[in-house]
N, C-alpha and C positions, 0 to 999 in steps of 0.2 A: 364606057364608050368614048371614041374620042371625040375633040372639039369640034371633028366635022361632021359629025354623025347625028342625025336628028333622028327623031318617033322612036318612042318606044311605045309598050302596049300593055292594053287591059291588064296588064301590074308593074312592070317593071321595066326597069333598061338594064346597061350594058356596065363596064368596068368603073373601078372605085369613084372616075369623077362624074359620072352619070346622075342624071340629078333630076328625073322624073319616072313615077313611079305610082303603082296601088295593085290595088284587083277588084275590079268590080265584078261580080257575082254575075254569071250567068243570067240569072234572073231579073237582072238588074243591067244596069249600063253598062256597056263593053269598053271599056276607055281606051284608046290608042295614046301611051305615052309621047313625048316630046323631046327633043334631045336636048342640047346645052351649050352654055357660052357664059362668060361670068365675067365676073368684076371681081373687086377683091374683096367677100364678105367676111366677116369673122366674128368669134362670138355672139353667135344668135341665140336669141329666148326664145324656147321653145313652151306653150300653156296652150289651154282649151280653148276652142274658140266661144266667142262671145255674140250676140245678137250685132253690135255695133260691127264685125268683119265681114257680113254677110258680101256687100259689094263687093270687097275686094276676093272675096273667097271664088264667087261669082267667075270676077275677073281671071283668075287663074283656074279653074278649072275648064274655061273655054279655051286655055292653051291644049289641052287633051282631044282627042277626036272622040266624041261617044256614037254610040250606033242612036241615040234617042238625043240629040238636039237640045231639046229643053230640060235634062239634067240638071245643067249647073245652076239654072233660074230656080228650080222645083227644090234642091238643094238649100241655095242662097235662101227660097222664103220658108224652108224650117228651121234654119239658123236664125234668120231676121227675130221670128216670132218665139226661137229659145228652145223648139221643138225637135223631138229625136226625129230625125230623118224617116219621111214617111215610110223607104224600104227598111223593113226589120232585122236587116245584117250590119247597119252603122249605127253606132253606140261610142265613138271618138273621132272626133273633129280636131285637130290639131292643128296649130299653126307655128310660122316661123317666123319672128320676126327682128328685123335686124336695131341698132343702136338708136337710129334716128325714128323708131315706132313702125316703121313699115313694113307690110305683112311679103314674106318672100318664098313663102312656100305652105301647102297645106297637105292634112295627111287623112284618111280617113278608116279605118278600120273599123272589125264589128266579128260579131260569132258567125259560125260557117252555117248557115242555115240550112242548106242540102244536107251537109255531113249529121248535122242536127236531124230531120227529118227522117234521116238514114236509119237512126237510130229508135224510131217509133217503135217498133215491134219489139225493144229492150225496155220500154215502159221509161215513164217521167224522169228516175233516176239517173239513168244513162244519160238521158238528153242533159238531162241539169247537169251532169260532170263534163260533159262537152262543151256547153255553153261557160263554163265558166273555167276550164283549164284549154281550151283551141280559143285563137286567136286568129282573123282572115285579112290580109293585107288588103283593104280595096281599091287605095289611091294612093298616090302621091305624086303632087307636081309641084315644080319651082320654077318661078319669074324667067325671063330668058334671060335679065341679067346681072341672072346671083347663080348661074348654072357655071357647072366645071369645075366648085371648090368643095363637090362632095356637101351639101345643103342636101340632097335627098336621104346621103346615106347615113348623116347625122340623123337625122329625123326619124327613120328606120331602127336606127341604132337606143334613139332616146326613147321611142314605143314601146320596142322589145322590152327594155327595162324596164317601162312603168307596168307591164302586165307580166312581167317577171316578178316582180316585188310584191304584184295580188296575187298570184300563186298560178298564174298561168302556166302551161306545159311546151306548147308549140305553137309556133306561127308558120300559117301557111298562105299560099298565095298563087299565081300563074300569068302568066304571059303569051303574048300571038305564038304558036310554032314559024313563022314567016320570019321570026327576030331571034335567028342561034345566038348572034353577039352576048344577047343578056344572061344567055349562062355562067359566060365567064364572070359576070358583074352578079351576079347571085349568090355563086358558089365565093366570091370573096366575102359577101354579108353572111355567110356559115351556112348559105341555103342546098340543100341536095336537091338537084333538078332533074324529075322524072321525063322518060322521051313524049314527043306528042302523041297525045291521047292517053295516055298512062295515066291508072287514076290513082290516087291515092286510099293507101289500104291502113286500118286502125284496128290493133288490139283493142278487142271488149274481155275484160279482165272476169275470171270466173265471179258468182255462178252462170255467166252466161257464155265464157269460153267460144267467144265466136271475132269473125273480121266484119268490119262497118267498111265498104265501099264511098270514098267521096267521087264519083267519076269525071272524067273530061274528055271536053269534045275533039276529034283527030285537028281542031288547028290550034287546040293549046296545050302549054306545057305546065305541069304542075310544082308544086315545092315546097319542100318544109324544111323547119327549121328548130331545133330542137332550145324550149327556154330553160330546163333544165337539165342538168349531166345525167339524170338519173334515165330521161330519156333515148331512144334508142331502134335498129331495127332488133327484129329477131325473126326466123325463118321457122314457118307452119307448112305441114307436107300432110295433105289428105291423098283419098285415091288417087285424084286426078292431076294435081301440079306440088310445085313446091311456090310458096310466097316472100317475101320480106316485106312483113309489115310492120309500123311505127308501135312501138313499146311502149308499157308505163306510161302512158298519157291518163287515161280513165282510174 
């Protein structure tokens, strides 16, 4: 998005310098992203967050609008106390922080727990290859003034990799439909972006030869993103339609 362009939403924003972003879970906070303005940051370290970031964590995910108010407080004291986030879709706290030690952006992800649920009636297995090859974008936001030099998308960029390296398959995530801009800024992070409401559809790999529904609501838009090549659509045609659902994940 550009420099003049603020909010983005419950995952993401807009073109390469856009610099706030996640997805919070349905079930969970609905975050409206924030837009950008920067300074000249460079070289930021990116690690896990610690009990000591909790404040500042705090402080910047109040840059986001959530539909629940006291997220980022409820947040901040399971971090304080070193605890996994009481909702059970965050499982990565990440932060970003620049030269001089100060925290300039954080990232939050976690397994897709609908898409997981979805999966009940394929018994334990399924779910555990879900939870441990899909990956769900929940957050990510940056300072208002480390935004514009692409700090979100580094951040984005550095995640994919570490759950690429644990054998993760895809990252997925979504944003307001009220925000088309952030297509464009998606689809440059390698994201394919489904229309609003469009849910996302998953090969279940024989012997269960079936599709796992993740759905969404008509004001949001879906997206994945494939962490392996091996990943892929491929198109299933029963009596009634024909689909393209995401491959090789499970």
């Amino acid at each position: 998005m550009s420099d003049d362009q603020a909010k983005s939403a419950h995952c993401h924003r807009e073109v390469i310098d856009d610099d706030s972003m996640g997805r919070a879970s349905r079930r969970k906070a609905q975050a409206r992203r924030v837009g950008h303005r920067a300074t000249n940051k460079s070289n930021p370290q990116f690690r896990v967050a610690v009990p000591g970031d909790a404040q500042r964590i705090v402080q910047l995910l109040a840059l986001a609008e959530w539909e629940d108010p006291a997220t980022p407080q409820v947040m901040g004291a399971a971090i304080a106390l070193d605890l996994h986030l009481p909702a059970p879709g965050h499982s990565v706290r990440m932060v970003a922080q620049d030269k001089h030690g100060n925290l300039e952006g954080a990232l939050l992800a976690g397994p897709p727990d609908e898409w997981i649920q979805g999966l009940t009636r394929f018994g334990s297995s399924a779910q555990g290859h879900m939870a441990q090859r899909v990956v769900d974008l929940e957050m990510v936001v940056v300072a208002e003034g480390s935004r514009g030099h692409g700090l979100g998308r580094q951040m984005v960029e550095h995640a994919a990799q570490d759950y690429r390296n644990r054998g993760y398959r895809l990252m997925s995530g979504s944003f307001y439909a009220h925000l088309p801009h952030l297509e464009r800024y998606y689809q440059h992070l390698g994201f394919t972006v489904l229309g609003p409401g469009q849910p996302l559809l998953l090969s279940v790999p024989p012997p269960v030869s079936d599709v796992v529904s993740y759905p969404a609501e008509p004001t949001m838009r879906q997206m994945w993103r494939p962490l392996k090549s091996t990943v892929g659509l491929k198109t299933v045609t029963d009596a009634h339609q024909t689909l393209q659902v995401i491959d090789n994940v499970l």
